[in-house]
N, CA, C and O of each residue as an XYZ file, in Angstrom:
728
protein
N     127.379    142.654    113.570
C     126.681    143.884    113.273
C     125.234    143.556    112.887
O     125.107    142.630    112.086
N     123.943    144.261    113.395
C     122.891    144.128    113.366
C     122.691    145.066    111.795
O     122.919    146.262    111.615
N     122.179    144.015    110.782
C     121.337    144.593    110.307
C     120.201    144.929    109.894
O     119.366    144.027    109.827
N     119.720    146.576    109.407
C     118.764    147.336    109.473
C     118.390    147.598    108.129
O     119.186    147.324    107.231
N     116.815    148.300    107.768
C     116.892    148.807    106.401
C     117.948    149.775    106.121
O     118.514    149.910    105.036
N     118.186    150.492    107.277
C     119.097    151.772    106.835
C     120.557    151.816    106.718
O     121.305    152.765    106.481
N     120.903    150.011    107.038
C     122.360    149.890    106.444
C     122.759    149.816    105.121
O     123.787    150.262    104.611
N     121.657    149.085    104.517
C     121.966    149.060    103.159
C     120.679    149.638    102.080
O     120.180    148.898    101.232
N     120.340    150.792    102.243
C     119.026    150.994    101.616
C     118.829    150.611    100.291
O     117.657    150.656     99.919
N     119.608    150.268     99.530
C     119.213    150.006     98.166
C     119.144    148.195     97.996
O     119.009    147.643     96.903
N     119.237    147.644     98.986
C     119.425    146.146     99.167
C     117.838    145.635     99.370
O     117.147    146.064    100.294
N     117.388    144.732     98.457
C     116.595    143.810     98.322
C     116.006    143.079     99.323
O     116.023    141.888     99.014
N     115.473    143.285    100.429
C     115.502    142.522    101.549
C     113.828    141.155    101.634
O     113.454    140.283    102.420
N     113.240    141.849    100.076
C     112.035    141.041     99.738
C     110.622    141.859    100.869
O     110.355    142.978    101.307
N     110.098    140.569    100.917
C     108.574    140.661    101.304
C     108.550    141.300    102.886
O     109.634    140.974    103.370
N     107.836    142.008    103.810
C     108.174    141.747    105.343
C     107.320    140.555    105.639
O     106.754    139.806    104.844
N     107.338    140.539    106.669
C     106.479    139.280    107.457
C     105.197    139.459    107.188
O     104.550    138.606    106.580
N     104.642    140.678    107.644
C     103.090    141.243    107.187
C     103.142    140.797    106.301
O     102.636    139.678    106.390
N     103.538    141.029    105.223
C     103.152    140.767    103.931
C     103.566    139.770    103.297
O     103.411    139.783    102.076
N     104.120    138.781    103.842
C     104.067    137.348    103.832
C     103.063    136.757    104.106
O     102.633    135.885    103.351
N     102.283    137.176    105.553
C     100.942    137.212    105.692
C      99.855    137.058    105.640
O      99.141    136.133    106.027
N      99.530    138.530    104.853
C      98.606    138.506    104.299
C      98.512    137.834    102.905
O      97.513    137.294    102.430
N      99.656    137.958    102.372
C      99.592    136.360    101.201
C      99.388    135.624    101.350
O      98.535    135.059    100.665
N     100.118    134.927    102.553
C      99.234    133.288    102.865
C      97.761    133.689    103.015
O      96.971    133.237    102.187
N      97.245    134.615    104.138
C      96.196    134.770    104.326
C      94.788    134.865    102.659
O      93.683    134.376    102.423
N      95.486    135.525    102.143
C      94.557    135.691    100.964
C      94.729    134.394     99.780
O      93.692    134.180     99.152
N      95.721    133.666     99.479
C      95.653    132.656     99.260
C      94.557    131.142     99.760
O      94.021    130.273     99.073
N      94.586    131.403    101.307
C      93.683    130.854    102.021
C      92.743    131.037    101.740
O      92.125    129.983    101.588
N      91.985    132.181    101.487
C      90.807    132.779    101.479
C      90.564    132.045     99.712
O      89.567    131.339     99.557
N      91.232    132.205     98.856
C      91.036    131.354     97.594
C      90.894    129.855     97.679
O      90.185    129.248     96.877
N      91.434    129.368     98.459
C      91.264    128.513     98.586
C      90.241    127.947     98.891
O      89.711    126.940     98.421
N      89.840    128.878    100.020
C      88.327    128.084    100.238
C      87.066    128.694     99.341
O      85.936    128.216     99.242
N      87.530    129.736     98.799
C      86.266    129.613     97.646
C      86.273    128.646     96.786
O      85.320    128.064     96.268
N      87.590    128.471     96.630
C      87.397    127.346     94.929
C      87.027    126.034     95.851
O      86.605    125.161     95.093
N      87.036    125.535     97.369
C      86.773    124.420     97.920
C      84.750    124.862     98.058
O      84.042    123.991     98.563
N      84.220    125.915     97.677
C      82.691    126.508     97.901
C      82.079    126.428     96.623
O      80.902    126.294     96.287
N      83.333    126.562     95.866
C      82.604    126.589     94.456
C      81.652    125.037     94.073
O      81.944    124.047     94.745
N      80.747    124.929     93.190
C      79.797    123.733     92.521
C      80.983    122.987     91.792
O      81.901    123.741     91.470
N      81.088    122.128     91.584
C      81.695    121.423     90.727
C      81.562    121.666     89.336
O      82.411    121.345     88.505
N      80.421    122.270     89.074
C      80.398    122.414     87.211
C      81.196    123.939     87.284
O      81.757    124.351     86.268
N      81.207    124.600     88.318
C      81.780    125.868     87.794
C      83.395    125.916     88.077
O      84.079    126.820     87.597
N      83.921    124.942     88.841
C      85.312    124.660     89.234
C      85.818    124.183     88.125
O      86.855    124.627     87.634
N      85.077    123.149     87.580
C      85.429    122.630     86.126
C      85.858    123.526     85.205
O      86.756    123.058     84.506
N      85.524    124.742     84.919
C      85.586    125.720     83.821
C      86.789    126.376     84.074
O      87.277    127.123     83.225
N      87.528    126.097     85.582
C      88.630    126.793     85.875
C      89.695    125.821     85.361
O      89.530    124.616     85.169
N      90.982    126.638     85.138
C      92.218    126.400     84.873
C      93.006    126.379     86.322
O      93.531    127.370     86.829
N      92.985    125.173     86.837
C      93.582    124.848     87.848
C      94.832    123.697     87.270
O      94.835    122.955     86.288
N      95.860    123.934     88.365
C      96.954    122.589     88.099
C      96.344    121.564     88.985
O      95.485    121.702     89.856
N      96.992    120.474     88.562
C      96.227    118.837     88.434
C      96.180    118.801     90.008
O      95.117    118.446     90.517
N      97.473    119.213     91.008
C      97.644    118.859     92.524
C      96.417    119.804     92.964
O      95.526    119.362     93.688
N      96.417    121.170     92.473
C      95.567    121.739     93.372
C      93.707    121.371     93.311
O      92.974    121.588     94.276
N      93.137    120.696     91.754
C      91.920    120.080     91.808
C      92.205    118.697     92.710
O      91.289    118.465     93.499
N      93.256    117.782     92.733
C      92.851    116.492     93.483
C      93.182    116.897     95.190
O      93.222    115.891     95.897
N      93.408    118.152     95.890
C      93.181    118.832     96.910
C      92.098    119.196     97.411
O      91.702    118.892     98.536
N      91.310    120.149     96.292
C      90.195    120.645     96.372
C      89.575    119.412     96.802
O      89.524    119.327     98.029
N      88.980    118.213     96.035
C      88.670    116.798     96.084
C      88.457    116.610     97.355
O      87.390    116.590     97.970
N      89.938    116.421     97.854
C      90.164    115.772     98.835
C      89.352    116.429    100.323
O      88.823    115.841    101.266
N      89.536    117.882    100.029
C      89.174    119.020    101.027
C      87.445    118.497    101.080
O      86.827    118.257    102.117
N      87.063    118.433    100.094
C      85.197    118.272    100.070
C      85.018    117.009    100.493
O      83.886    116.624    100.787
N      85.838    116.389    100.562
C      85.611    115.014    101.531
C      85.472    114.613    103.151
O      85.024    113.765    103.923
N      85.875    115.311    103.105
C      86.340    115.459    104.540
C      84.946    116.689    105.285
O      84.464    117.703    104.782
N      84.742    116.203    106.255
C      83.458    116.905    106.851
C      83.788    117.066    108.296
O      83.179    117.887    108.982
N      84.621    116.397    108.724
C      85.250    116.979    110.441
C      86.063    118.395    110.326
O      86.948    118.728    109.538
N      85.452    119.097    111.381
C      85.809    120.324    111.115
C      86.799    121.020    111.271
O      86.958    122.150    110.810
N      87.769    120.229    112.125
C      89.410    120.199    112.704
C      90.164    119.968    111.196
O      90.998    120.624    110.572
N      89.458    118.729    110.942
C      90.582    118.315    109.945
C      89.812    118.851    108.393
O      90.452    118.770    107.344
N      88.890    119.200    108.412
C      88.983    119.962    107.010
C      89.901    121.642    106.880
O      90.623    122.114    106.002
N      89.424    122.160    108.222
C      90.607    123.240    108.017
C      91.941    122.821    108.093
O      92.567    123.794    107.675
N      92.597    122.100    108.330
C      93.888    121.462    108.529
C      93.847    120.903    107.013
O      94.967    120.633    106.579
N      93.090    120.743    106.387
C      93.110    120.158    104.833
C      92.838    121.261    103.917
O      93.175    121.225    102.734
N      92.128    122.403    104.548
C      92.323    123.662    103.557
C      93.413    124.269    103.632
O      93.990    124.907    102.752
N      93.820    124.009    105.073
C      95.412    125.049    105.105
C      96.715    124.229    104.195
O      97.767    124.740    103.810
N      96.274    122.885    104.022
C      97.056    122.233    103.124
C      97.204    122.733    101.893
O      98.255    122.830    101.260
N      95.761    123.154    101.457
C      95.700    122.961    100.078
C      96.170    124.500     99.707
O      96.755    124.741     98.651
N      95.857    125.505    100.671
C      96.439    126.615    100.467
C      98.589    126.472    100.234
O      99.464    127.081     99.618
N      98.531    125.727    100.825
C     100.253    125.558    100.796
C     100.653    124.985     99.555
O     101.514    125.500     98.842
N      99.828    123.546     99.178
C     100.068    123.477     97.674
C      99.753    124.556     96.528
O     100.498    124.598     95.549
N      98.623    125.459     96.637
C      98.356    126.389     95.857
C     100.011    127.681     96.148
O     100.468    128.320     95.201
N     100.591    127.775     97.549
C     101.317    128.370     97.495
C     102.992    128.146     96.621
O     103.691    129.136     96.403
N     103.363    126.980     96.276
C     104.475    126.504     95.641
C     104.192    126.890     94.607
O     105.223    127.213     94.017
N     102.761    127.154     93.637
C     103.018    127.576     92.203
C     103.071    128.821     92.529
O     102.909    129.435     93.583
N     103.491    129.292     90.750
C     104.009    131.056     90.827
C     101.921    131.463     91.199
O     100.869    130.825     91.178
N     102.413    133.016     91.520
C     100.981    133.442     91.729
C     100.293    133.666     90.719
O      99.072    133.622     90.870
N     100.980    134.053     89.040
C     100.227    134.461     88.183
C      99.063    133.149     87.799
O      97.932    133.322     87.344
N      99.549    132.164     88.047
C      98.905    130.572     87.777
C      97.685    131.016     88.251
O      96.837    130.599     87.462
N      97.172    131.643     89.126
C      95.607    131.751     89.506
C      94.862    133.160     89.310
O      93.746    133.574     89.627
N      95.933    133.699     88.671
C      95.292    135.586     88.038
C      93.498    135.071     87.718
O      92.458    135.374     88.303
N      93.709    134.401     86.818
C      92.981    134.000     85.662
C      91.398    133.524     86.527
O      90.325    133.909     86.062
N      91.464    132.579     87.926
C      90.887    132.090     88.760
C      90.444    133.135     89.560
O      89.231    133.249     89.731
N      91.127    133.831     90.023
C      90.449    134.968     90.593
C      90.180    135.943     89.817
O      89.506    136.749     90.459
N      90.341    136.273     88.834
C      89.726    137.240     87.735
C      88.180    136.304     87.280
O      87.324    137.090     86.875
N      87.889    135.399     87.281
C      86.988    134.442     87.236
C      85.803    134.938     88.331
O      84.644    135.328     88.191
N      86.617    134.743     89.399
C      85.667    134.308     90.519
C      85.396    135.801     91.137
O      84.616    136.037     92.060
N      86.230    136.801     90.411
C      85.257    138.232     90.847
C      84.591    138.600     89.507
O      83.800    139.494     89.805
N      84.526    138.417     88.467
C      83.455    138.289     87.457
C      81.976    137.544     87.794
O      80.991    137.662     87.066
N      82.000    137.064     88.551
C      80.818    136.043     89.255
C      80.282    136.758     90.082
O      79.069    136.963     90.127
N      81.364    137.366     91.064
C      80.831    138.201     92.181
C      80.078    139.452     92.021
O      79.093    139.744     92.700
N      80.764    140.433     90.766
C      80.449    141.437     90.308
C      78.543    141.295     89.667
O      77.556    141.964     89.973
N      78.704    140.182     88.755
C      77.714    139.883     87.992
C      76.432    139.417     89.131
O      75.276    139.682     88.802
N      76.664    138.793     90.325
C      76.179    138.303     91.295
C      75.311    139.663     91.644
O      74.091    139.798     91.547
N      76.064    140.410     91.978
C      75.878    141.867     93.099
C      74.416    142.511     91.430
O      73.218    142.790     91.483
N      75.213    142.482     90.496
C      74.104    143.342     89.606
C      72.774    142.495     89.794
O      71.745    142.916     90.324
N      72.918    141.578     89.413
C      71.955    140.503     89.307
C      70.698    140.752     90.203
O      69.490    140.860     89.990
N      71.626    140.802     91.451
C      70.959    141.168     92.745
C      70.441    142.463     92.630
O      69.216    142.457     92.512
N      70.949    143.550     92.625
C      70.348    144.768     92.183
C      69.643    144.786     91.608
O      68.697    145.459     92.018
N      69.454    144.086     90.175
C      68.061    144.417     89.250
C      67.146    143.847     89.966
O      66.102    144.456     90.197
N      67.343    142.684     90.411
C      66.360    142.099     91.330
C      65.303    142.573     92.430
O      64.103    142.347     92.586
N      66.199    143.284     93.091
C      65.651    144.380     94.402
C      65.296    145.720     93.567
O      65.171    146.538     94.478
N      65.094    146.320     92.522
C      65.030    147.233     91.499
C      63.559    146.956     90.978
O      62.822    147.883     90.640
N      63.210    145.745     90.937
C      62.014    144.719     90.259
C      61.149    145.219     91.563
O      60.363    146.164     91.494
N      61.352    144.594     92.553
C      60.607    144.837     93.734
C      60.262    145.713     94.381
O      59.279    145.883     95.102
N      61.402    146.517     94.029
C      60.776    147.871     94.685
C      59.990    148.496     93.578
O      59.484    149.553     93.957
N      59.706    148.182     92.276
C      58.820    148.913     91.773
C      57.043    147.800     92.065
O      55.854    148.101     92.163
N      57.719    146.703     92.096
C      56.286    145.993     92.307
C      55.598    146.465     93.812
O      54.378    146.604     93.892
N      56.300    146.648     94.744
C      55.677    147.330     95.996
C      54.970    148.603     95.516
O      53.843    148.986     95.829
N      56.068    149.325     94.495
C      55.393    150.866     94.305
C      54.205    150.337     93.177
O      53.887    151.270     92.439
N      53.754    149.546     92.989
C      52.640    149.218     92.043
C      51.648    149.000     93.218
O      50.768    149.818     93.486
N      51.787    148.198     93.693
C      51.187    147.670     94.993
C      50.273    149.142     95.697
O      49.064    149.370     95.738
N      51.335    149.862     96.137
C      50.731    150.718     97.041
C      49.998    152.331     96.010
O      49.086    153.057     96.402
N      50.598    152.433     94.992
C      50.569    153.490     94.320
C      50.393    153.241     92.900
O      51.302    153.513     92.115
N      49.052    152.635     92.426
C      49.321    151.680     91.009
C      48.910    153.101     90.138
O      49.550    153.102     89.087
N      48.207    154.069     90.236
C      47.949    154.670     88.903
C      49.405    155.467     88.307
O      49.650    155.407     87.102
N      50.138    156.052     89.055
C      51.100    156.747     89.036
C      52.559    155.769     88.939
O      53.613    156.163     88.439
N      52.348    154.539     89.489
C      53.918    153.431     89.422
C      53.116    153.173     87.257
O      53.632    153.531     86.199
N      52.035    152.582     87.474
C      51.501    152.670     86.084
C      51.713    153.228     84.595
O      51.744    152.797     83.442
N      51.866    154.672     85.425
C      52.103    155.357     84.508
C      53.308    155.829     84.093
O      53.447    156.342     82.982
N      54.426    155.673     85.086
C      55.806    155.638     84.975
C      56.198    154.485     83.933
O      57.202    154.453     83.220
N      55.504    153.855     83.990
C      55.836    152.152     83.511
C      55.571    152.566     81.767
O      56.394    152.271     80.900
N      54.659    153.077     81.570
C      53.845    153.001     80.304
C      54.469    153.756     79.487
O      54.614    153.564     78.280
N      55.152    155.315     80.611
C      56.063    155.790     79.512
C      57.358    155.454     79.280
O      57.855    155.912     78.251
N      58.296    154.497     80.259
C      59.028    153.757     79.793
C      59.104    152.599     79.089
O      60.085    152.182     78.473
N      57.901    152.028     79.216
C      57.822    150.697     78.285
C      56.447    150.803     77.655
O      55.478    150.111     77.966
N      56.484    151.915     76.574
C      55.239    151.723     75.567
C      54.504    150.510     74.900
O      53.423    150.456     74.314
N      55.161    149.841     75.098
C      54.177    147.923     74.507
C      53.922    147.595     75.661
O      53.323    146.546     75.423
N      53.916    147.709     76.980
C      53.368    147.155     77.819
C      51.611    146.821     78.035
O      50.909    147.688     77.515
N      51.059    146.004     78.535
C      49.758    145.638     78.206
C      49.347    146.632     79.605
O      49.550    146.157     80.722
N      48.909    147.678     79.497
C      48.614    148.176     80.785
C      46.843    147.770     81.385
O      46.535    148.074     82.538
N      46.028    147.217     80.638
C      45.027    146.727     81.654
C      45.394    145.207     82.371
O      45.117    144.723     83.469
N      46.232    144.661     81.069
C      46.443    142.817     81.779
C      47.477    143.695     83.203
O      47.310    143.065     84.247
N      48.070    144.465     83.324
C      48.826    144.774     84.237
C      48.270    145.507     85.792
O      48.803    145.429     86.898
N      47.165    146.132     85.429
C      46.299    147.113     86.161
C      45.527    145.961     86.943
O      45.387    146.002     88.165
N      44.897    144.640     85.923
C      44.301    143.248     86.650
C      45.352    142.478     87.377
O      45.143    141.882     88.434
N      46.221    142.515     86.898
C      47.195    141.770     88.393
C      47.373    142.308     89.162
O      47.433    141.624     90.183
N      47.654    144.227     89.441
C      47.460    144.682     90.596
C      46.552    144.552     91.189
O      46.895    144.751     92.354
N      45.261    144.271     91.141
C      43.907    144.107     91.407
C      43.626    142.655     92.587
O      43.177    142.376     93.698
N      44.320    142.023     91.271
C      44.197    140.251     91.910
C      45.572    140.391     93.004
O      45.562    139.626     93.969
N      46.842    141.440     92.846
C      48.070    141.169     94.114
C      47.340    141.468     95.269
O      47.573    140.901     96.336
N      46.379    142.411     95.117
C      46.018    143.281     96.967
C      45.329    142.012     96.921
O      46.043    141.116     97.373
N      44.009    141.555     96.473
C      43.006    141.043     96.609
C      44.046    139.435     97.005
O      43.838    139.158     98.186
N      44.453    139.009     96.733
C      45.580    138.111     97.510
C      45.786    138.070     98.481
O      45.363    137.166     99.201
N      46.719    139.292     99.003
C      47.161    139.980    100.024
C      46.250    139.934    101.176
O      46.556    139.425    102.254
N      44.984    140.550    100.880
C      43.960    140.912    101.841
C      43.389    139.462    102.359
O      43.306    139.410    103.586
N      42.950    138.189    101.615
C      42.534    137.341    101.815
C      43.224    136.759    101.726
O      42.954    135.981    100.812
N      44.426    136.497    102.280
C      45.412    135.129    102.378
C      45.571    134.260    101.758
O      45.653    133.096    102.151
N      45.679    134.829    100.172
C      45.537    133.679     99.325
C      47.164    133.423     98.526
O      47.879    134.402     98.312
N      47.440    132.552     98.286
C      49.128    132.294     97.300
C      48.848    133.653     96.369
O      47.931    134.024     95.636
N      50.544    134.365     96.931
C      50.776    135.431     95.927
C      50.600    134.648     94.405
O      51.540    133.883     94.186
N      49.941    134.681     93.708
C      50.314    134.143     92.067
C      50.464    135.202     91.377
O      51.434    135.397     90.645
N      49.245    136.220     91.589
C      49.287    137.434     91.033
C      50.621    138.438     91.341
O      50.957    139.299     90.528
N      50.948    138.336     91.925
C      52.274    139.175     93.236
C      53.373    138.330     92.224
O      54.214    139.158     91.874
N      53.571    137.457     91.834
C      54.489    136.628     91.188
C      54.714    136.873     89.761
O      55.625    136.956     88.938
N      53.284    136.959     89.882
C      53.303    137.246     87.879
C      53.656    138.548     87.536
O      54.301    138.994     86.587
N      53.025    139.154     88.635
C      54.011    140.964     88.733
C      55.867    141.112     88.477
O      56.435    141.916     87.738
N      56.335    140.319     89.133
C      57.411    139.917     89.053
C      57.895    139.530     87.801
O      58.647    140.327     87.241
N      57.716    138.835     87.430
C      57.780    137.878     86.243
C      57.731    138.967     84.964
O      58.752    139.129     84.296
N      56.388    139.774     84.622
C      55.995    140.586     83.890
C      57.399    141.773     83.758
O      58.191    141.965     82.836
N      57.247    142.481     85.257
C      58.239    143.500     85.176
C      60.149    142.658     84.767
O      61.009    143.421     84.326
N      60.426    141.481     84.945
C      61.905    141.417     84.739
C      62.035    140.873     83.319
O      63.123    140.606     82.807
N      60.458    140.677     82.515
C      60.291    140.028     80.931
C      60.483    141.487     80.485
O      61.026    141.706     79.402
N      60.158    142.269     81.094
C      59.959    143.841     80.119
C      61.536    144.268     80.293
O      61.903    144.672     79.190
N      62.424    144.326     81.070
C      63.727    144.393     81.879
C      64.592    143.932     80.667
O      65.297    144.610     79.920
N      64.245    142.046     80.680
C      65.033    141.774     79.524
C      64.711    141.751     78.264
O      65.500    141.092     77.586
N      63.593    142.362     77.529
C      63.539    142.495     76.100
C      64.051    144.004     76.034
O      64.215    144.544     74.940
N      64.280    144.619     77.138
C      64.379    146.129     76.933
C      66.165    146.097     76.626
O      66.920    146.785     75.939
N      66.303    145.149     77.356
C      68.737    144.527     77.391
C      68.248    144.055     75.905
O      68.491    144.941     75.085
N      67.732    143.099     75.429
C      67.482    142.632     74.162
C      68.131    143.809     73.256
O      69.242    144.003     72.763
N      66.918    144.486     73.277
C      66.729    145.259     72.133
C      67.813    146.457     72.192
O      67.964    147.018     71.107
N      68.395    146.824     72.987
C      69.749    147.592     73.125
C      71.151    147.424     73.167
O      72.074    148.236     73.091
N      71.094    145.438     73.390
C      72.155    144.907     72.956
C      72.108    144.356     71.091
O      73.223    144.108     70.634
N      71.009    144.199     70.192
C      70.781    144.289     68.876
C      70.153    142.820     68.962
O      69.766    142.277     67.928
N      70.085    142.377     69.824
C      69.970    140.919     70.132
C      68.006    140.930     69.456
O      67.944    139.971     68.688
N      67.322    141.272     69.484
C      65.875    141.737     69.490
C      65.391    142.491     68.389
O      64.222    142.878     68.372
């Protein structure tokens, strides 16, 4: 007799294949981050002893046949422990990612106001001044001055830099002072 889900519906039949799967599959995919990760930040992880002298082994190896044939290894040793063993590792390594992505955002946040200084300084200026009242607004008005004058004559952004610099110092005394830190 062939059986079906619908012979025994209340019977345990576990994982399907898909989803056997995509477990290996996403396991894999851990795997090769923690084989991408720097060494000082792998360090900070709670890994078991087989799966760091894997990792090891995986960064050794530079032929490209046999390093995937050495990641799919190491995914298989990572697969014999229980899964909760790497909660902690991937709760890690999307804390990085998350923090990565903001990071990046304030970043591109910086720039797009230094362009809007660039092209539109009395009015980006004055946005600035009423959000950040200690700001030095002539030392700031002279680096817009010296960014075009750069710009125009092909000279090293320094000024264009220090714009930068200026706006992500005001950024973080402003986190300072709202985290009590300041």
């Amino acid at each position: 007799m062939n059986r079906t889900y619908t012979h025994e519906p209340d019977h345990d039949y576990g994982p399907t294949r898909t989803q056997q799967r995509r477990d290996a599959l996403a396991v894999l995919a851990l795997a090769n981050q923690l084989v991408e990760l720097p060494p000082s930040k792998l360090a900070k992880l709670d890994l078991p002893e087989d799966v760091q002298r894997e990792i090891a082994q995986t960064r050794r190896i530079t032929a490209h046949i046999a390093r995937k044939r050495q990641l799919a290894f190491l995914a298989k040793v990572m697969r014999r422990h229980e899964a909760a063993v790497f909660d902690g590792v991937r709760a890690a390594l999307g804390e990085n990612r998350e923090r990565q992505r903001q990071e990046t955002a304030a970043m591109h946040r910086l720039e797009a106001t230094r362009e809007r200084l660039l092209a539109d300084a009395d009015a980006a200026i004055g946005e600035l001044v009423e959000q950040y009242p200690s700001i030095d607004r002539q030392h700031l008005r002279s680096l817009v001055r010296q960014a075009k004058v750069e710009k125009d004559g092909n000279k090293p952004p320094r000024a264009y830099r220090e714009i930068f610099q200026l706006l992500k110092q005001l950024g973080e005394d402003e986190d300072a002072v709202e985290t009590g830190e300041g």
